[in-house]
N, CA, C, O and CB atoms as a CASP TS submission, in Angstrom:
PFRMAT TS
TARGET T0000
AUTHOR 0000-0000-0000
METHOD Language model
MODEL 1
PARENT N/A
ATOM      1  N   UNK     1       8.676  15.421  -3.719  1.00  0.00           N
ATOM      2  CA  UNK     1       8.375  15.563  -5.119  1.00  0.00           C
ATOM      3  C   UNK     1       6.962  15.062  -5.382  1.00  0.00           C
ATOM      4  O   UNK     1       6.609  13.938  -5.025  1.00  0.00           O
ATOM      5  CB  UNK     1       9.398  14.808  -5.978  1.00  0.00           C
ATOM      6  N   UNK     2       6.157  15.918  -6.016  1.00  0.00           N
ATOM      7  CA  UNK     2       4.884  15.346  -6.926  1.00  0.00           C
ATOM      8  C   UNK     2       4.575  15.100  -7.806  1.00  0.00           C
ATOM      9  O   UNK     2       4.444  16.053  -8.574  1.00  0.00           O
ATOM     10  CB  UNK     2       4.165  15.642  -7.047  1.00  0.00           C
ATOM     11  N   UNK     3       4.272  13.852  -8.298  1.00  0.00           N
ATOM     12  CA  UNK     3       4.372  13.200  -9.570  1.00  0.00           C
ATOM     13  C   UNK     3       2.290  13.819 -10.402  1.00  0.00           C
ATOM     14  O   UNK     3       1.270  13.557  -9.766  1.00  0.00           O
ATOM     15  CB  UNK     3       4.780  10.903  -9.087  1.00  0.00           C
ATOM     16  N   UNK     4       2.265  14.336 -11.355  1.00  0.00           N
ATOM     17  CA  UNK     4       1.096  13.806 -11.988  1.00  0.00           C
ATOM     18  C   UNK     4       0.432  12.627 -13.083  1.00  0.00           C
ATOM     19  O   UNK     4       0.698  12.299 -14.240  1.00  0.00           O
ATOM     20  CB  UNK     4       0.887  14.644 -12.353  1.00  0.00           C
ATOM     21  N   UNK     5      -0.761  12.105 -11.869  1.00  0.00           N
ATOM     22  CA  UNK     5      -1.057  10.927 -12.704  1.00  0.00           C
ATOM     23  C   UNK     5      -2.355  11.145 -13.124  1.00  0.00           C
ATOM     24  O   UNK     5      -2.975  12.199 -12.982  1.00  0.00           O
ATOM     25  CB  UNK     5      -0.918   9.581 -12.024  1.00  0.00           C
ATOM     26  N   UNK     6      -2.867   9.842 -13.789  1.00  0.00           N
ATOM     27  CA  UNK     6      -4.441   9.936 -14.122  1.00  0.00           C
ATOM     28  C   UNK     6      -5.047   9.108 -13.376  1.00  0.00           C
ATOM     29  O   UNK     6      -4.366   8.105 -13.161  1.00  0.00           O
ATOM     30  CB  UNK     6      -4.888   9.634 -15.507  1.00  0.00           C
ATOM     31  N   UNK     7      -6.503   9.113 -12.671  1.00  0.00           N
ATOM     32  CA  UNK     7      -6.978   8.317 -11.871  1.00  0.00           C
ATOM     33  C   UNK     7      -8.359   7.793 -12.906  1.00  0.00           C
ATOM     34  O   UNK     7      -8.697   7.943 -14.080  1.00  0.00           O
ATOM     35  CB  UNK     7      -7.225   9.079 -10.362  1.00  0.00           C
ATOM     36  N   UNK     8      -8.790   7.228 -11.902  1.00  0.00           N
ATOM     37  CA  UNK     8     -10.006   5.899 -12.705  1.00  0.00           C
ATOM     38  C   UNK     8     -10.891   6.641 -13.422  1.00  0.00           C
ATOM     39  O   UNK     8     -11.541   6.462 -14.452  1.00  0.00           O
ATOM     40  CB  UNK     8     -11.121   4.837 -11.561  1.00  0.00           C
ATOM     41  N   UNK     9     -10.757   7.550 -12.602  1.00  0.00           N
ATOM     42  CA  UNK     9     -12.486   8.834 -13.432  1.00  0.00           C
ATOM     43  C   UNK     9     -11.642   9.952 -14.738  1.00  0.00           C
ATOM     44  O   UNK     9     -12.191  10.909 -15.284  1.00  0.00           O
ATOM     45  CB  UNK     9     -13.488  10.682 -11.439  1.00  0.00           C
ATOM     46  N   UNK    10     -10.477   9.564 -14.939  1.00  0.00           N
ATOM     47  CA  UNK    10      -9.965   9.977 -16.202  1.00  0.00           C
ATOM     48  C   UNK    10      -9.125  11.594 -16.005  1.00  0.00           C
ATOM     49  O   UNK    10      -8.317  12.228 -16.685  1.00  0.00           O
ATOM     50  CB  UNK    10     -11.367  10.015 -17.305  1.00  0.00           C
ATOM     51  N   UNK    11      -9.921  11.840 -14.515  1.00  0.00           N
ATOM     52  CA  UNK    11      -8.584  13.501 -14.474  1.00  0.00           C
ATOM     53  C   UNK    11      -7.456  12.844 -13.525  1.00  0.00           C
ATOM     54  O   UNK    11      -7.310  11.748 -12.984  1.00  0.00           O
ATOM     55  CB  UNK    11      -9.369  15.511 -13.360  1.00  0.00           C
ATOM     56  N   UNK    12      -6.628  14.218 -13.598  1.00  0.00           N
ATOM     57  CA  UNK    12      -5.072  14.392 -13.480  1.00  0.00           C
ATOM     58  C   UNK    12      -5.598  14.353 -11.858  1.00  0.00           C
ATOM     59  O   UNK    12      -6.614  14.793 -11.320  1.00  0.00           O
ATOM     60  CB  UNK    12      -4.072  16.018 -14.308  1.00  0.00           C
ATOM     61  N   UNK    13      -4.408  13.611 -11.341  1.00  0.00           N
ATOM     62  CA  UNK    13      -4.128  14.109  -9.871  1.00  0.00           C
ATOM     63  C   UNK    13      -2.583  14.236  -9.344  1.00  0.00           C
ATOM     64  O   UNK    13      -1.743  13.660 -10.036  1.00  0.00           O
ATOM     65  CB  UNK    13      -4.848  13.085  -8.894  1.00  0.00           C
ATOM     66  N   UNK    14      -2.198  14.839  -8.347  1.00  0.00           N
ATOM     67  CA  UNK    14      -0.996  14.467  -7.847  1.00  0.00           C
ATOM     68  C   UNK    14      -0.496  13.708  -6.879  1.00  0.00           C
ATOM     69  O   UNK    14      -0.962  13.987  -5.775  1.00  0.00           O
ATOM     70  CB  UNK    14      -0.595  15.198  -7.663  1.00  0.00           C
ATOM     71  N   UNK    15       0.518  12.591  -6.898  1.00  0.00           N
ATOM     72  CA  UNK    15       0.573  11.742  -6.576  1.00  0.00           C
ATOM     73  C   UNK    15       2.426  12.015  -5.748  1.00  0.00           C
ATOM     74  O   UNK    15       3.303  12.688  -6.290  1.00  0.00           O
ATOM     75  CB  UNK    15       0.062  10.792  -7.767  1.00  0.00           C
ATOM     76  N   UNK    16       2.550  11.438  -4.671  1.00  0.00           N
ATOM     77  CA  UNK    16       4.207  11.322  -3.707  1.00  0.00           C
ATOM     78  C   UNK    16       5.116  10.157  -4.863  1.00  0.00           C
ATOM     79  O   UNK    16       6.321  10.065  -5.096  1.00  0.00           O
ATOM     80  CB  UNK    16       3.925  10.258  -1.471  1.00  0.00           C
ATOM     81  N   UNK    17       4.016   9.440  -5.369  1.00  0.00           N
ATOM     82  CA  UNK    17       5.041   8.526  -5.883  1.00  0.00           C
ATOM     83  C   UNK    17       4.835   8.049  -7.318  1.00  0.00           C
ATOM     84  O   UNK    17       3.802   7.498  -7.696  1.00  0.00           O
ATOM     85  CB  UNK    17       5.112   7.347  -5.005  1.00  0.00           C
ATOM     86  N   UNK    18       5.887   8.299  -8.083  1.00  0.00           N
ATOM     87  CA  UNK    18       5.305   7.568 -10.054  1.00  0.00           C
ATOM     88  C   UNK    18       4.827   6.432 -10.164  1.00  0.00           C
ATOM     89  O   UNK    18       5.051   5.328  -9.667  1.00  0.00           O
ATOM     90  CB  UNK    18       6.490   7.255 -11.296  1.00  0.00           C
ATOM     91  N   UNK    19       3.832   7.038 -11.200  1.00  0.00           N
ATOM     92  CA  UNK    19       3.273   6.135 -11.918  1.00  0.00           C
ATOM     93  C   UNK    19       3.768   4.270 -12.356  1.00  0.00           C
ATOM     94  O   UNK    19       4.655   4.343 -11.505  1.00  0.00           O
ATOM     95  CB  UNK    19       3.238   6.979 -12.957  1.00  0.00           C
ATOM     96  N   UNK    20       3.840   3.614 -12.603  1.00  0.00           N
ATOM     97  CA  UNK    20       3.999   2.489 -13.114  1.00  0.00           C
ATOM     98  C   UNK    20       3.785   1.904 -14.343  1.00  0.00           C
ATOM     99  O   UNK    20       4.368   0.950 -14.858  1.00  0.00           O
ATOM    100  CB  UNK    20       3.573   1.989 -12.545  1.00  0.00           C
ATOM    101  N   UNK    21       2.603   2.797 -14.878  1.00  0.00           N
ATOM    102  CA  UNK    21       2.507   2.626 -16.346  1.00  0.00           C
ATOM    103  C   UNK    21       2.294   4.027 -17.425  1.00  0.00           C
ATOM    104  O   UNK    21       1.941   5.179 -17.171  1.00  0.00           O
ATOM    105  CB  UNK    21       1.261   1.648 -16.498  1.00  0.00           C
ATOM    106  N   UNK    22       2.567   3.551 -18.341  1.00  0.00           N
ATOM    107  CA  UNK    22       2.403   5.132 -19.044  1.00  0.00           C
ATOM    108  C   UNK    22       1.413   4.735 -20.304  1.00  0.00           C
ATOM    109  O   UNK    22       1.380   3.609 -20.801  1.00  0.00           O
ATOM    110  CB  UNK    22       4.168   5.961 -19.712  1.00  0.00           C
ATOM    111  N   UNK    23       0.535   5.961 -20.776  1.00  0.00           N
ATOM    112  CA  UNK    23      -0.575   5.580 -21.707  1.00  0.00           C
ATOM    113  C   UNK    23      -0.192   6.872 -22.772  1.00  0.00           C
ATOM    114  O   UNK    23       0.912   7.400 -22.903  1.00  0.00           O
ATOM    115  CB  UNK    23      -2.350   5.563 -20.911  1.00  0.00           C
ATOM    116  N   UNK    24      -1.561   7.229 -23.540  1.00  0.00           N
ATOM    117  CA  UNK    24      -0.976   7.811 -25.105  1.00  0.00           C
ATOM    118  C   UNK    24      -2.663   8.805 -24.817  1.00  0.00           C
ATOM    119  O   UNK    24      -3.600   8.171 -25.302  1.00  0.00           O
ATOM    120  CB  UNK    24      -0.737   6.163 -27.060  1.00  0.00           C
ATOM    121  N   UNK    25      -2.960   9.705 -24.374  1.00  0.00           N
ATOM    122  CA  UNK    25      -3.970  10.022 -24.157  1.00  0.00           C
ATOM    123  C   UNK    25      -4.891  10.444 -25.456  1.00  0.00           C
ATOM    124  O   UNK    25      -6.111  10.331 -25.336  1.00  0.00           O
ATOM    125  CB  UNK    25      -3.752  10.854 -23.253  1.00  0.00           C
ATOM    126  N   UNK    26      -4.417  10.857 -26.515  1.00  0.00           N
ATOM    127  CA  UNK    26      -5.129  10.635 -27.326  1.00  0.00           C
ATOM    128  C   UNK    26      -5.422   9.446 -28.680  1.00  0.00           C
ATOM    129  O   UNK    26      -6.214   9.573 -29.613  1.00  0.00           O
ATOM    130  CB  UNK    26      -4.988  11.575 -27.510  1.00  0.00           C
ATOM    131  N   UNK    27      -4.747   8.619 -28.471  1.00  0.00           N
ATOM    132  CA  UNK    27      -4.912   6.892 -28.715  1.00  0.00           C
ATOM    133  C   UNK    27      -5.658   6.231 -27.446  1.00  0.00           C
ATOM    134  O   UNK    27      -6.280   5.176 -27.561  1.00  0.00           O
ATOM    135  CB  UNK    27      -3.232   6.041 -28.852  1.00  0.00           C
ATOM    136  N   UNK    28      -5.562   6.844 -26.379  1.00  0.00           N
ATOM    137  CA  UNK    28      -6.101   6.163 -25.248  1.00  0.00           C
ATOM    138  C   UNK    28      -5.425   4.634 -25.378  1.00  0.00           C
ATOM    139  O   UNK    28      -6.008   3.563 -25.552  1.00  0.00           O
ATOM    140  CB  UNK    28      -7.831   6.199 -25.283  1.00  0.00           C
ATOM    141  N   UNK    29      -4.340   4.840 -25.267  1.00  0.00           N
ATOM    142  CA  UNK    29      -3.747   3.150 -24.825  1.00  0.00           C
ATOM    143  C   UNK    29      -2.328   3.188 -23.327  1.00  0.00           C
ATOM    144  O   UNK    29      -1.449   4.046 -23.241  1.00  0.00           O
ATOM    145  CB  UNK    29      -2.693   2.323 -26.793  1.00  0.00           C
ATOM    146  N   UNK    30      -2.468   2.384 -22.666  1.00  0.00           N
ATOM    147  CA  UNK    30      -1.536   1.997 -21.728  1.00  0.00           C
ATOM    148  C   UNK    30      -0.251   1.261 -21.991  1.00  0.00           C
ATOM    149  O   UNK    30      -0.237   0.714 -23.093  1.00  0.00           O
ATOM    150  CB  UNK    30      -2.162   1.329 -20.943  1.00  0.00           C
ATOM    151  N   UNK    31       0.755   1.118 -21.314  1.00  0.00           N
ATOM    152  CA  UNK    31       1.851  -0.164 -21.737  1.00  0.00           C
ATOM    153  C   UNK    31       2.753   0.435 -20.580  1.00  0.00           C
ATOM    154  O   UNK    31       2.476   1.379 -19.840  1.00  0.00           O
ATOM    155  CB  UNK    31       2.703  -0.255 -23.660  1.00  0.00           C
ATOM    156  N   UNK    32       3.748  -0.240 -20.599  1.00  0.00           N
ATOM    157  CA  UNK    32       4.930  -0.215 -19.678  1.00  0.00           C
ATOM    158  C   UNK    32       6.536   1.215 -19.852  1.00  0.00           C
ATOM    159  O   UNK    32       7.269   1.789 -20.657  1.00  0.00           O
ATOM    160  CB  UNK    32       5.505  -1.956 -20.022  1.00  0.00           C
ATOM    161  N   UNK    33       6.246   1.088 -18.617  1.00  0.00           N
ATOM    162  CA  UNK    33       7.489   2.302 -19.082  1.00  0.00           C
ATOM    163  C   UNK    33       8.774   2.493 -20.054  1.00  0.00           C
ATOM    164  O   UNK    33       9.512   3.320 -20.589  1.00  0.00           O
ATOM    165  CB  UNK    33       8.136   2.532 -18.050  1.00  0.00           C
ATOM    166  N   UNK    34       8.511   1.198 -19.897  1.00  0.00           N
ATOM    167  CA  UNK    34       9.961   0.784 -21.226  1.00  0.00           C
ATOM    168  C   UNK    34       9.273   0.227 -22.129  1.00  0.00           C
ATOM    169  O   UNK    34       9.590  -0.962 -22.144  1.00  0.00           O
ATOM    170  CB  UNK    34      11.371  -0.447 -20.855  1.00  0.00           C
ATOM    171  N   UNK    35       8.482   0.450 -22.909  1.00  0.00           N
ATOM    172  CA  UNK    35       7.915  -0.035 -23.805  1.00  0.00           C
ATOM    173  C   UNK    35       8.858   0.574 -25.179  1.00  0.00           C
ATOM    174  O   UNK    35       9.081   1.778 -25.308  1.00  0.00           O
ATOM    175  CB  UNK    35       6.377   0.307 -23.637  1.00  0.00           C
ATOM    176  N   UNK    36       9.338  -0.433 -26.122  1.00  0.00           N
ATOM    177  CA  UNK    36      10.234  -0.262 -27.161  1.00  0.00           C
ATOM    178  C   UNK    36       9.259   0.680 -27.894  1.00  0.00           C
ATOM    179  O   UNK    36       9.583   1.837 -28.164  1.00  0.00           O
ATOM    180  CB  UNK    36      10.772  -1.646 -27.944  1.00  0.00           C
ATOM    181  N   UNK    37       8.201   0.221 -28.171  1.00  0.00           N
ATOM    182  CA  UNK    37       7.301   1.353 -29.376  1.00  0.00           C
ATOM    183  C   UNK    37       7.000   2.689 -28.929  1.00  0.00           C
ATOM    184  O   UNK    37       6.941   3.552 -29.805  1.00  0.00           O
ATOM    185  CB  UNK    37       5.718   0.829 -29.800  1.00  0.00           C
ATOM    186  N   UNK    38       6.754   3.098 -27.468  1.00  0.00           N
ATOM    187  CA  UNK    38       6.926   4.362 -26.778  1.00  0.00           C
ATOM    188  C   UNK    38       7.915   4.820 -26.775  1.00  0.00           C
ATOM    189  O   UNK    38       7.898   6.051 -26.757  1.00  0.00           O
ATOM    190  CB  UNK    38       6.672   4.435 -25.705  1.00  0.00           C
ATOM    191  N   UNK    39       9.319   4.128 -26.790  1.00  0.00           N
ATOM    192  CA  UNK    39      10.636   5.043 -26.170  1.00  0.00           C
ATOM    193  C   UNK    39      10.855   5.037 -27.752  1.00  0.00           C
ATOM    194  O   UNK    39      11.762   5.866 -27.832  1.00  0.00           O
ATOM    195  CB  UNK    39      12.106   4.272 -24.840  1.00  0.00           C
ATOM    196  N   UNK    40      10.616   4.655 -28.969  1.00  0.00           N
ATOM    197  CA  UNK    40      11.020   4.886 -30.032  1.00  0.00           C
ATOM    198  C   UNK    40      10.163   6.673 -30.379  1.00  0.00           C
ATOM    199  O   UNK    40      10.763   7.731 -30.567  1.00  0.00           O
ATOM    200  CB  UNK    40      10.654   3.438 -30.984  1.00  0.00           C
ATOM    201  N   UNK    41       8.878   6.482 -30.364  1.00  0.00           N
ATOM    202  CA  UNK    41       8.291   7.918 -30.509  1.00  0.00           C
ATOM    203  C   UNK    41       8.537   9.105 -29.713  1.00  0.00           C
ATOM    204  O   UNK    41       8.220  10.235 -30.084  1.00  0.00           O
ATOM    205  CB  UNK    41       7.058   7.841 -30.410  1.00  0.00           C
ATOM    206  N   UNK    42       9.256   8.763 -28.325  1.00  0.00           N
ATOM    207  CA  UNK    42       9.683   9.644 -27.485  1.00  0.00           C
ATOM    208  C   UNK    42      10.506  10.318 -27.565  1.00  0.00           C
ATOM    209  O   UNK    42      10.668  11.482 -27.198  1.00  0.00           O
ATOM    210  CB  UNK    42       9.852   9.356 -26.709  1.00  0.00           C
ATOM    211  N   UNK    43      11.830   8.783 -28.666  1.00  0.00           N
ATOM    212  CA  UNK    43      13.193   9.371 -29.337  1.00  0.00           C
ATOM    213  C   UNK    43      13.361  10.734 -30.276  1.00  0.00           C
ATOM    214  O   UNK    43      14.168  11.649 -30.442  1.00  0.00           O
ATOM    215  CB  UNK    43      13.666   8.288 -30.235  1.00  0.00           C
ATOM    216  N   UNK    44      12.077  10.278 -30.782  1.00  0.00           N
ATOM    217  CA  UNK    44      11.530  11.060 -32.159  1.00  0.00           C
ATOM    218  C   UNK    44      11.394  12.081 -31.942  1.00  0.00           C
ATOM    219  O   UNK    44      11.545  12.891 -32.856  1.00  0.00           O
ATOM    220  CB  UNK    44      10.373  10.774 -32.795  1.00  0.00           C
ATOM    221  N   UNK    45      11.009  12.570 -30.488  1.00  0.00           N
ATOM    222  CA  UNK    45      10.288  13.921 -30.318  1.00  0.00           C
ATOM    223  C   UNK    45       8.832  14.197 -30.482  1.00  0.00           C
ATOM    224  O   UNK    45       8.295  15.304 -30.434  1.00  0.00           O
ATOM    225  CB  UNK    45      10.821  14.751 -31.163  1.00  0.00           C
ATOM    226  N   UNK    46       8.245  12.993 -30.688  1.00  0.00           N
ATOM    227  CA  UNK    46       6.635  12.782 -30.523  1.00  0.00           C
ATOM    228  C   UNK    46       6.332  11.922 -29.363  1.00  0.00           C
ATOM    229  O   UNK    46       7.067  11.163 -28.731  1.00  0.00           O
ATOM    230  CB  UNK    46       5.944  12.067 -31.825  1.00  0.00           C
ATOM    231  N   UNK    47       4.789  12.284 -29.194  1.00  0.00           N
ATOM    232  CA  UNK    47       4.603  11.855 -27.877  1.00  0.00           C
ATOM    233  C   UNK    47       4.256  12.181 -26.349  1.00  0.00           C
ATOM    234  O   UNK    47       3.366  12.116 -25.501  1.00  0.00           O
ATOM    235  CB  UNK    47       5.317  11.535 -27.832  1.00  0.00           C
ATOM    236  N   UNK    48       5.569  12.573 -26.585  1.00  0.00           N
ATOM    237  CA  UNK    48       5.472  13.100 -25.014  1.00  0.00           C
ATOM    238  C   UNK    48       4.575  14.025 -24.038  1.00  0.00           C
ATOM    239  O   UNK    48       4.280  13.890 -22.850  1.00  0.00           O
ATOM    240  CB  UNK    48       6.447  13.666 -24.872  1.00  0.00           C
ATOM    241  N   UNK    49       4.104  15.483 -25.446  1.00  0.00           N
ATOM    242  CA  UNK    49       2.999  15.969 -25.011  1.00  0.00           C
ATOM    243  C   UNK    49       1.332  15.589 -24.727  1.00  0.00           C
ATOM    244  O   UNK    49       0.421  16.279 -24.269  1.00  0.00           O
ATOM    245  CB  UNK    49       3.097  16.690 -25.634  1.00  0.00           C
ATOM    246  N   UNK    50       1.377  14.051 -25.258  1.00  0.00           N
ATOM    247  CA  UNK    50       0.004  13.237 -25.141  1.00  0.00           C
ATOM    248  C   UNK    50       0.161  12.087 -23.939  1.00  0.00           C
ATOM    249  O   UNK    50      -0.727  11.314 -23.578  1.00  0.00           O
ATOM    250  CB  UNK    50      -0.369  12.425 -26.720  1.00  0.00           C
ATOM    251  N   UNK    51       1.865  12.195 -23.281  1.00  0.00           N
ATOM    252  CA  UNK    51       1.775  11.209 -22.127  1.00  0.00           C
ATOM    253  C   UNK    51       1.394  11.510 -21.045  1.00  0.00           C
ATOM    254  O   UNK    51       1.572  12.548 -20.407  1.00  0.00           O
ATOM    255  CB  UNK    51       2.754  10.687 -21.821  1.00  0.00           C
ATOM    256  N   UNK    52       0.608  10.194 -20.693  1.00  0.00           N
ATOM    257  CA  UNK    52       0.164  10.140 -19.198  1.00  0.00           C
ATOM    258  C   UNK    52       0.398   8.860 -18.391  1.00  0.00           C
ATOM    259  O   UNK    52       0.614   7.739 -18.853  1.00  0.00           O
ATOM    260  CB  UNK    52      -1.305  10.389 -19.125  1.00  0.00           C
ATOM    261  N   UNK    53       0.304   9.289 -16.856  1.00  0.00           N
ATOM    262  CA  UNK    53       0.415   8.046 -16.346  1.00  0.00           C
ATOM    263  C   UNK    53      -0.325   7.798 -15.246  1.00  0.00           C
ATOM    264  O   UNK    53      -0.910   8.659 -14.589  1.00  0.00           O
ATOM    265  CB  UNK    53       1.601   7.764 -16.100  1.00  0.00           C
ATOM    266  N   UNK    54      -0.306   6.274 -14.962  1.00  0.00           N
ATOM    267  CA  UNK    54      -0.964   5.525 -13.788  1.00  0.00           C
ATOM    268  C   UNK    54      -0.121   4.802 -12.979  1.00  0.00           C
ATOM    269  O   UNK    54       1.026   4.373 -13.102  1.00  0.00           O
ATOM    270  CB  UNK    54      -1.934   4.604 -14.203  1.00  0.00           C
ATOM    271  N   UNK    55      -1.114   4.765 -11.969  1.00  0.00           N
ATOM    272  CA  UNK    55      -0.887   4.017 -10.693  1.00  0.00           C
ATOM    273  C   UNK    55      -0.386   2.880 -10.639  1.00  0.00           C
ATOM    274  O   UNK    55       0.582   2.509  -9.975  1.00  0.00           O
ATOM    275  CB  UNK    55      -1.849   3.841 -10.066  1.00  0.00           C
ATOM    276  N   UNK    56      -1.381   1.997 -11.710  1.00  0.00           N
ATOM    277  CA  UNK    56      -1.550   0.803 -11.980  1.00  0.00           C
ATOM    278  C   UNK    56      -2.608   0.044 -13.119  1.00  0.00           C
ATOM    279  O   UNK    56      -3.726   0.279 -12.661  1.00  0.00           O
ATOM    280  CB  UNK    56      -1.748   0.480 -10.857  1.00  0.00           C
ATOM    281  N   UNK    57      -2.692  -0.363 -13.763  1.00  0.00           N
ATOM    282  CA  UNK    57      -3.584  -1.604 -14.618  1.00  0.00           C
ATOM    283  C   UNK    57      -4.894  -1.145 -14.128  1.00  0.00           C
ATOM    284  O   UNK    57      -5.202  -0.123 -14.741  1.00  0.00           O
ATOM    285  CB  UNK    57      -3.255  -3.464 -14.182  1.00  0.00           C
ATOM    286  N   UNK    58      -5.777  -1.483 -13.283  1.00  0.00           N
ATOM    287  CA  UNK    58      -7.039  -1.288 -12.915  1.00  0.00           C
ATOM    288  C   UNK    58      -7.458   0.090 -13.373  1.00  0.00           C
ATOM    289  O   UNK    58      -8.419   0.293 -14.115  1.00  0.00           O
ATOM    290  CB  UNK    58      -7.181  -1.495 -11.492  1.00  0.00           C
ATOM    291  N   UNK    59      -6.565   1.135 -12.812  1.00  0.00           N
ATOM    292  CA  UNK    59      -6.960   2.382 -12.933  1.00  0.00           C
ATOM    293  C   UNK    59      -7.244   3.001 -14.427  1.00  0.00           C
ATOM    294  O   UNK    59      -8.251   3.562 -14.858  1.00  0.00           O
ATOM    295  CB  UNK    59      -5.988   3.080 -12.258  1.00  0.00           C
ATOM    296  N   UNK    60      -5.884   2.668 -15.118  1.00  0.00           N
ATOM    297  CA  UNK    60      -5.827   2.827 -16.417  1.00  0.00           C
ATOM    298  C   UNK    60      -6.811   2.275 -17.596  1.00  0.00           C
ATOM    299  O   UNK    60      -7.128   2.856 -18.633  1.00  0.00           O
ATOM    300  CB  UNK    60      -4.734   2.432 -16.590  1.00  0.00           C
ATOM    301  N   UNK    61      -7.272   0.753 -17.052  1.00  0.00           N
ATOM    302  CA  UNK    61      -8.443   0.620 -17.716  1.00  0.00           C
ATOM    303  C   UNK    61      -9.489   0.818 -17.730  1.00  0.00           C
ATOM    304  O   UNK    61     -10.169   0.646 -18.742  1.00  0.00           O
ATOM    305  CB  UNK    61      -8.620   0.044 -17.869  1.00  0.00           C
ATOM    306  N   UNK    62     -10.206   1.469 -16.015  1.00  0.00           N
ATOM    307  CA  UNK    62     -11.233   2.155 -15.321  1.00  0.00           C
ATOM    308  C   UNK    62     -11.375   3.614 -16.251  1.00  0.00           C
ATOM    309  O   UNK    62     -12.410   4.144 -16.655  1.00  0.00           O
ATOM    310  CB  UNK    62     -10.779   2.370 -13.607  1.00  0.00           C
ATOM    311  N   UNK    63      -9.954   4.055 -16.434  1.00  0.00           N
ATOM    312  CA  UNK    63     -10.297   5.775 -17.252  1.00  0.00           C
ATOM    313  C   UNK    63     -10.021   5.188 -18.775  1.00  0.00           C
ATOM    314  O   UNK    63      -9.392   5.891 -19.566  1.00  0.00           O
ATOM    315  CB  UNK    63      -8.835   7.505 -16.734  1.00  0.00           C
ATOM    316  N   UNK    64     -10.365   4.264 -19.053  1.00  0.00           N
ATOM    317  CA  UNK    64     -10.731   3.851 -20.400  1.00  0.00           C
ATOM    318  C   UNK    64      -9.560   3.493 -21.377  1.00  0.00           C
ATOM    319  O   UNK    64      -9.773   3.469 -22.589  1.00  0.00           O
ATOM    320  CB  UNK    64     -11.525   4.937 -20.995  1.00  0.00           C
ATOM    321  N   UNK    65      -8.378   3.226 -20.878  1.00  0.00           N
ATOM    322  CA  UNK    65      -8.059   3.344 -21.572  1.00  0.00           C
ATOM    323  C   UNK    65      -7.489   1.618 -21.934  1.00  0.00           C
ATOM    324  O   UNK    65      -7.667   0.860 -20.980  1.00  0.00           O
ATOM    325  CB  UNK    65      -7.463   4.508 -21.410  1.00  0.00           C
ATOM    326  N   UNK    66      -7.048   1.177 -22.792  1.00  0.00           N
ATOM    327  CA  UNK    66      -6.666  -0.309 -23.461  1.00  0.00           C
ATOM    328  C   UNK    66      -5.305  -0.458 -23.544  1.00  0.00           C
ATOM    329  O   UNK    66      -4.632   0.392 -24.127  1.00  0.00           O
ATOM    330  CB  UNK    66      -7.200  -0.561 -24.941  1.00  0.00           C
ATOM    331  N   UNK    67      -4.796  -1.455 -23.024  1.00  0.00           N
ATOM    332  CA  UNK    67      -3.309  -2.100 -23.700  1.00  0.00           C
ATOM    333  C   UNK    67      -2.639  -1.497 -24.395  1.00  0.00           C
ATOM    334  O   UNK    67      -3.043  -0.391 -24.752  1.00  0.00           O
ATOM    335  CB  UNK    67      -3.324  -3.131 -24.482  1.00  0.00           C
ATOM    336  N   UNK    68      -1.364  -1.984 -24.856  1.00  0.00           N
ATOM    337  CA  UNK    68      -0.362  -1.760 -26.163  1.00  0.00           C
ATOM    338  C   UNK    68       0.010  -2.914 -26.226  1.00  0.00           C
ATOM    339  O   UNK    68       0.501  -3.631 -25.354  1.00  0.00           O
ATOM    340  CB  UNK    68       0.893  -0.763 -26.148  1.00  0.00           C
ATOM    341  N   UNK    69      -0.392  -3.250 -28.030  1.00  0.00           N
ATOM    342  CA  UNK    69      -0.388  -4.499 -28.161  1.00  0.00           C
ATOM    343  C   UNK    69       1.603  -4.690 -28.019  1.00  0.00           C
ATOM    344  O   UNK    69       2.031  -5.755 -27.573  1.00  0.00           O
ATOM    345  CB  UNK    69      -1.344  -4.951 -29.762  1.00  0.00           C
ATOM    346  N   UNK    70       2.293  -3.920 -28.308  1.00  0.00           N
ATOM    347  CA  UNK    70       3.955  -4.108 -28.493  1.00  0.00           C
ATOM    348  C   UNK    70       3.820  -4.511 -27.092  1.00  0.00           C
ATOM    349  O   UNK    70       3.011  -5.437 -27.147  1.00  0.00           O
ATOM    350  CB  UNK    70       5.170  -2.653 -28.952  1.00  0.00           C
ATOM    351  N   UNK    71       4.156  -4.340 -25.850  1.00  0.00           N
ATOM    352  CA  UNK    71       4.326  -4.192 -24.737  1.00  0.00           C
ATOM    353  C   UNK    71       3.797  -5.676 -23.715  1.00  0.00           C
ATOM    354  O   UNK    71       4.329  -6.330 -22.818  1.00  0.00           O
ATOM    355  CB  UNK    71       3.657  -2.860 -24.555  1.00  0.00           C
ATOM    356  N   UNK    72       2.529  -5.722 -24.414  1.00  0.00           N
ATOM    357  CA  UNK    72       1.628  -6.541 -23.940  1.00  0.00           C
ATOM    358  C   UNK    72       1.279  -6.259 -22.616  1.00  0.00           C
ATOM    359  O   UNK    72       1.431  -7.157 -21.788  1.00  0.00           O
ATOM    360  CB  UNK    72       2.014  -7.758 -24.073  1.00  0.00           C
ATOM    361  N   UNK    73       0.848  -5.196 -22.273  1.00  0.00           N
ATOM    362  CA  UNK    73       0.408  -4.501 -20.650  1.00  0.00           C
ATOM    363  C   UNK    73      -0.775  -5.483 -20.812  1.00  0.00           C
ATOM    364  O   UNK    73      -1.499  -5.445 -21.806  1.00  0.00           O
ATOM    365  CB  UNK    73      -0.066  -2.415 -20.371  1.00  0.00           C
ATOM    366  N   UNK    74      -0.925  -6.250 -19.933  1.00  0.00           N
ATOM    367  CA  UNK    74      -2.218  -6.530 -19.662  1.00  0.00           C
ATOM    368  C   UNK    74      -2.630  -7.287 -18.574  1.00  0.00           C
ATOM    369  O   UNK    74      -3.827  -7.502 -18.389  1.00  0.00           O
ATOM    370  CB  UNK    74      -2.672  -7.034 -20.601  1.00  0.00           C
TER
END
């Protein structure tokens, strides 16, 4: 299986194994996969078409993107 993620320079790649964190690509913010304020907008039916994910922390803040303050990814 191939997972798509985002790498440091901000495009998509494909990856053998998921992500670890998930971000909001047009908020440009990161947080955790279970993040209560993500799985609430996900519930909703929003969202999902602006999610992306990473590797890890470094990467995610390398392609610019910042925290979620709910979550406290940091």
């Amino acid at each position: 299986m191939s997972y798509r993620l985002i790498g440091a320079d901000g495009r998509p790649y494909s990856s053998a194994s998921p992500g670890t964190l998930g971000g909001h690509r047009r908020l440009r913010i990161y947080g955790r996969l279970d993040c209560p304020s993500a799985l609430r907008w996900l519930a909703r039916g929003h969202y999902a078409r602006h999610r992306v994910f990473f590797a890890d922390e470094a990467t995610a803040r390398a392609a610019g993107y910042r925290p979620c303050r709910v979550c406290s990814a940091h």
